[in-house]
C-alpha positions in Angstrom: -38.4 -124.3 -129.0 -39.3 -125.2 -132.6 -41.4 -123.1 -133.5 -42.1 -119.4 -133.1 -45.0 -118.5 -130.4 -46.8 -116.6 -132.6 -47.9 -119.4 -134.9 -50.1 -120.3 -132.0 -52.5 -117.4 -132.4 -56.1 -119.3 -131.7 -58.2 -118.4 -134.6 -55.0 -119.2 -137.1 -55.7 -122.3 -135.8 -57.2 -125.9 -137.0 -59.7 -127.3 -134.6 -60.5 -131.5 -134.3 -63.1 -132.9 -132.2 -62.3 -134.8 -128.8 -61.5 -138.4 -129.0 -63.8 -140.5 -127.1 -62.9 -143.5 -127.3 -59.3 -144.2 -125.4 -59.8 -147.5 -123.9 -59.8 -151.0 -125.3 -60.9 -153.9 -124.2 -58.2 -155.7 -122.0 -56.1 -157.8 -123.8 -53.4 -160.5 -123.1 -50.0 -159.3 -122.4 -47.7 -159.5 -125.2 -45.0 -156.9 -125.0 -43.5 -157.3 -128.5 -45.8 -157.6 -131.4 -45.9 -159.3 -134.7 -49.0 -157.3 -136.4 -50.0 -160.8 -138.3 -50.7 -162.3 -134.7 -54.5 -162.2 -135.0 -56.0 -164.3 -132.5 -58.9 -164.4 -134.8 -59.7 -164.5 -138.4 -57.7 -161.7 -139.6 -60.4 -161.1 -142.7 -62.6 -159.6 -140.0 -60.9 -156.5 -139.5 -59.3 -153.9 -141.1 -55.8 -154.3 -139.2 -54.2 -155.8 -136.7 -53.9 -153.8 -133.2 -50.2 -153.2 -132.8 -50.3 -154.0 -128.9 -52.1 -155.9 -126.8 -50.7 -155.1 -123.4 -51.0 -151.4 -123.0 -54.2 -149.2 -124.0 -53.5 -147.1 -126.8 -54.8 -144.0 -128.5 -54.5 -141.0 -130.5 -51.5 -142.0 -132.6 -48.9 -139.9 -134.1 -46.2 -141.4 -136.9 -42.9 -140.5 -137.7 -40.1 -142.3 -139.4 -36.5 -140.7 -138.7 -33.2 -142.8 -139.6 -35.5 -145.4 -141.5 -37.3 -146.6 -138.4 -41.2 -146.3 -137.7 -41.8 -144.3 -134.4 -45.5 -144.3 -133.2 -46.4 -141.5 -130.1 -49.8 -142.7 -128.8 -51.6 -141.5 -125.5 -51.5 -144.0 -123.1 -54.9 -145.0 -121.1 -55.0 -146.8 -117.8 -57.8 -148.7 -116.2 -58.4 -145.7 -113.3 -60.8 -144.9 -110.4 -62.8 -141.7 -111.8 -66.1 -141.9 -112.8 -67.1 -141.6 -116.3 -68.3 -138.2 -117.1 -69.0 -136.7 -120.7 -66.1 -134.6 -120.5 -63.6 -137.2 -121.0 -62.9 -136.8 -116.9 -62.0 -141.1 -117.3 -59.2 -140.7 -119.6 -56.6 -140.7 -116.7 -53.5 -140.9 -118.9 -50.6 -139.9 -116.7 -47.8 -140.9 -119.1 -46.1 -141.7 -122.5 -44.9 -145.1 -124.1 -43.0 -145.1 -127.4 -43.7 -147.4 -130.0 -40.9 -148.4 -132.9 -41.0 -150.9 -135.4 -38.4 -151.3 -138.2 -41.0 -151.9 -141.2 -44.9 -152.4 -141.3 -45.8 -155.6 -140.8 -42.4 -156.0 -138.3 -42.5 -156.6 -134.4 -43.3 -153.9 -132.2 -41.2 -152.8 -129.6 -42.6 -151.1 -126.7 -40.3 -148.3 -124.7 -40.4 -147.5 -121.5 -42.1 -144.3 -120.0 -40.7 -141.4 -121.8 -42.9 -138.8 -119.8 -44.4 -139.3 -116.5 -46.7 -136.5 -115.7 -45.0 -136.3 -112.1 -41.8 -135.0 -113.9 -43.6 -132.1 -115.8 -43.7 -129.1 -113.1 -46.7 -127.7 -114.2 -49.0 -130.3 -114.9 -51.4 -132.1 -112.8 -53.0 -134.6 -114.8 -54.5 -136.3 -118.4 -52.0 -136.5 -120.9 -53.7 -136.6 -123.9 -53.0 -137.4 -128.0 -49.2 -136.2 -128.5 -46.9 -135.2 -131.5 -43.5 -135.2 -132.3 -40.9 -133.3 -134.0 -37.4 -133.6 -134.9 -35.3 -130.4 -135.8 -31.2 -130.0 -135.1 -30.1 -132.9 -133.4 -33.2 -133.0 -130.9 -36.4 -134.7 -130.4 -39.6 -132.3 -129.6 -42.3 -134.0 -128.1 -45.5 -131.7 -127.7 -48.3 -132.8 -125.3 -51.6 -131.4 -123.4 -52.1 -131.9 -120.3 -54.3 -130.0 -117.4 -52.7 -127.7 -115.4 -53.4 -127.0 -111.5 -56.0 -124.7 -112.3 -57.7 -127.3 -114.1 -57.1 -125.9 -117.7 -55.6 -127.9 -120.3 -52.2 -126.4 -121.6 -49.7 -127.7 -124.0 -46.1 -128.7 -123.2 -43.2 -129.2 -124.8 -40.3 -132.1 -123.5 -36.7 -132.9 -125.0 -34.7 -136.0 -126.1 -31.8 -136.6 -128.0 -33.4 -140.2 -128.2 -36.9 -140.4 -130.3 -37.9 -143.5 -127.7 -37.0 -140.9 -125.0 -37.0 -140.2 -122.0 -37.6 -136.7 -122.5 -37.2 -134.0 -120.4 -40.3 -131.3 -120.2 -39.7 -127.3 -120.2 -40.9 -126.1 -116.6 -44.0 -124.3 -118.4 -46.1 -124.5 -120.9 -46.1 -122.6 -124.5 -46.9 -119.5 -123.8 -50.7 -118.5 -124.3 -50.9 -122.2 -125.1 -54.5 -123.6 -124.6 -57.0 -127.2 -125.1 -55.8 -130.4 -126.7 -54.2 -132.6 -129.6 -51.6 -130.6 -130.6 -50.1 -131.8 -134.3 -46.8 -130.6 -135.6 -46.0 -129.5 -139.5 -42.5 -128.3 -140.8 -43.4 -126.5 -144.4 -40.4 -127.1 -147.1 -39.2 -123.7 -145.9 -38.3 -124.5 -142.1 -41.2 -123.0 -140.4 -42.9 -125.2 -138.2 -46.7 -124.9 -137.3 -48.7 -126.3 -134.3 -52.3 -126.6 -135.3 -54.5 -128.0 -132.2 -57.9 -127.8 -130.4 -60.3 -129.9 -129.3 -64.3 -128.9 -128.1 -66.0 -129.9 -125.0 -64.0 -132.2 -123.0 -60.8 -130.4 -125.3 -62.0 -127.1 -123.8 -61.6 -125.0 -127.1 -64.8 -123.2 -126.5 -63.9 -122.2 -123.0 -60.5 -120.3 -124.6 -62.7 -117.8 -126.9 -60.1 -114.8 -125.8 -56.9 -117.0 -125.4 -57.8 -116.8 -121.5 -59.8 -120.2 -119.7 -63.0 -119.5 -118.5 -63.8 -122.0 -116.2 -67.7 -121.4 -116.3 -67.9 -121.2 -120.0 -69.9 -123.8 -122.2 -69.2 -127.1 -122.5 -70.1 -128.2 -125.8 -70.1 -125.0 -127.9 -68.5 -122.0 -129.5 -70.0 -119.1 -128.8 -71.4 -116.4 -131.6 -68.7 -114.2 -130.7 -66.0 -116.8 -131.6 -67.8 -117.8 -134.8 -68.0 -114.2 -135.5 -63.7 -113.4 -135.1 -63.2 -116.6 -137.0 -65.2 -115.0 -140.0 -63.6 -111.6 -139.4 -60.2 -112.9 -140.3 
């Protein structure tokens, strides 16, 4: 594994708020993308979408042997009802995106992880990261366990497009969402995460899921070890 367990002690720990926003409107199907290929007046946004044919989110960059790797979330179109929780965002899997410059087409991989190949995982895989260390590719993803909690994973590739094989448990004492990988100029790597609400960060206060605890909020107690620290 990368990085040492212990660098996943909660209150070490940065926290972002929940995406909620993972689904597009649909769009033509265009498998490889030219980011220039508008459809519109190209003055009206910011940027270009990179695809058009899968829903997208979350994104994650990485460039290893001079090639742009992008590790979004993938969204589908599924039957659960929309919920403030984030219950909608159904992604069950991972598509790769490489490019060999900005600007350049976009090729679209197959399914790198399916959550139906990750043993302990039941559904919603969420924003992802990447790593590269030794001659293998780390890819580091939430997803809810059969309990209903969300843990984080860790899969393997000697291929950055994949497919990659996921360990048959999570990190230990792993817990919520949008985990985000950093190697310091030393070698140490660091996994920073969390998300509230949906992300379930407030429900982890002691490292343990409580699945009655508050939905939107941290409690005083966790506000008061943060400030302890």
């Amino acid at each position: 594994m990368l990085m040492p367990l212990r660098k996943l002690a909660p209150l070490a720990l940065a926290t972002t708020l929940l995406a909620t926003a993972c689904q597009p409107s649909a769009q033509p199907e265009n498998k490889v993308q030219e980011s220039s290929d508008s459809g519109g007046d190209a003055s009206d946004y910011l940027s270009q979408p990179l695809v058009k044919d899968i829903y997208t989110a979350d994104p994650s960059a990485h460039v290893w042997n001079d090639k742009i790797y992008v590790y979004p979330s993938h969204d589908i179109d599924g039957p659960t009802p929309e919920d403030d929780l984030g219950a909608h965002f159904e992604m069950r899997d991972y598509r790769i995106l490489s490019m060999d410059k900005i600007g350049g087409p976009v090729t679209v991989g197959p399914v790198a992880l399916d959550v139906k190949d990750v043993p302990w995982a039941d559904k919603q895989m969420w924003a992802p990261d990447a790593a590269y260390k030794n001659g293998t590719y780390y890819l580091y993803f939430p997803a809810k366990d059969k309990e209903g909690a969300f843990r984080i994973g860790v899969a393997t590739s000697k291929n950055p497009m994949g497919p990659f094989k996921a360990q048959p448990q999570p990190i230990k004492g792993s817990y919520s969402i949008d985990p985000a990988v950093f190697t310091d100029d030393d070698g140490q790597s660091y996994v920073y995460f969390g998300g509230i609400w949906g992300g379930q960060l407030q429900r982890n206060v002691d490292g343990i899921y409580d699945a009655n605890g508050s939905k939107c909020a941290a409690t005083n107690r966790m506000r008061t070890q943060r400030q302890s620290r």
